[in-house]
N, C-alpha and C positions, 0 to 999 in steps of 0.2 A: 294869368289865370291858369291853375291846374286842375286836373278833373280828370277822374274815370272815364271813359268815352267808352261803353259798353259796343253798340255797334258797329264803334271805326267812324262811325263819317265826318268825325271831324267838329263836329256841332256839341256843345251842351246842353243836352237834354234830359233837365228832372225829370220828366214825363216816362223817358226811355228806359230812367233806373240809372241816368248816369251821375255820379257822385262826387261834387265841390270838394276837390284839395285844397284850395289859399288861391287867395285874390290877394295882387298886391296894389295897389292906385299907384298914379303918377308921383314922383319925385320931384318936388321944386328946384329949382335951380341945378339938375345934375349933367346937364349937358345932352349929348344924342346917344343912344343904342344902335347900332347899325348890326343888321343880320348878316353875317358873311365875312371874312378878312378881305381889307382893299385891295390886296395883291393877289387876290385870289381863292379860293377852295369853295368848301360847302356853305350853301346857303336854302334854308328852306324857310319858309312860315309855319312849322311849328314843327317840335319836337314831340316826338311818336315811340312811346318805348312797348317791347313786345310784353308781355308776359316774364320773360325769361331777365328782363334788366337791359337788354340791346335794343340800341335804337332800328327802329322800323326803318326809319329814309334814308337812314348813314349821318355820318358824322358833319358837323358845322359847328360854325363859332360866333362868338358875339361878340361886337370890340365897344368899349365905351370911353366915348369923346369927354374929356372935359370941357366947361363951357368955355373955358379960354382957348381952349383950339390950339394949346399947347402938345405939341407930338410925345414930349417925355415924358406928360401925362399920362396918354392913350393905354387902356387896360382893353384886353382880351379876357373868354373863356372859351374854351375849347373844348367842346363835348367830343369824345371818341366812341364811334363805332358801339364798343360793350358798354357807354354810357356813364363812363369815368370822365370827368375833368378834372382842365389843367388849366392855371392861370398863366396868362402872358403880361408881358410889360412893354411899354414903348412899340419899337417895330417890327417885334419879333413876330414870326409867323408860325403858325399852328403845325405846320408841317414837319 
């Protein structure tokens, strides 16, 4: 889910004035999303960007498992800092 979050707290609230970007539902058979690289760096529960296009909490990644649990599947995204991403593959790491 994305959305304006007028106040900051974190919550979607039509009420508040705050404003639905895209919803996306679950994915069937896509394997796991994990918040964080397993070897390490940024992990938060959600992504906060300021006004200006930079991330509020700092930089993290998102790695997506296939459901075969095949490694040389495994895909990364890599949100930076001013809120660019970078894709990875396999075991690369974000760093």
């Amino acid at each position: 889910m994305a959305f304006v979050d007028l106040d900051g707290d974190g919550v979607f609230e039509s009420s508040q004035g705050d404003s639905l970007l895209r919803v996306q539902g679950a994915l069937d058979k896509s394997g796991t999303i994990v918040q964080g690289n397993p070897e390490g760096g940024g992990s938060y529960a959600s992504l906060r960007f300021r006004p200006t296009g930079t991330l509020k909490n700092g930089a993290s990644t998102f790695t997506f498992k296939s459901p075969s649990g095949i490694e040389s599947m495994r895909r990364g995204v890599c949100v930076g800092f001013v809120g660019r991403i970078r894709l990875i593959s396999g075991i690369e790491s974000c760093s």
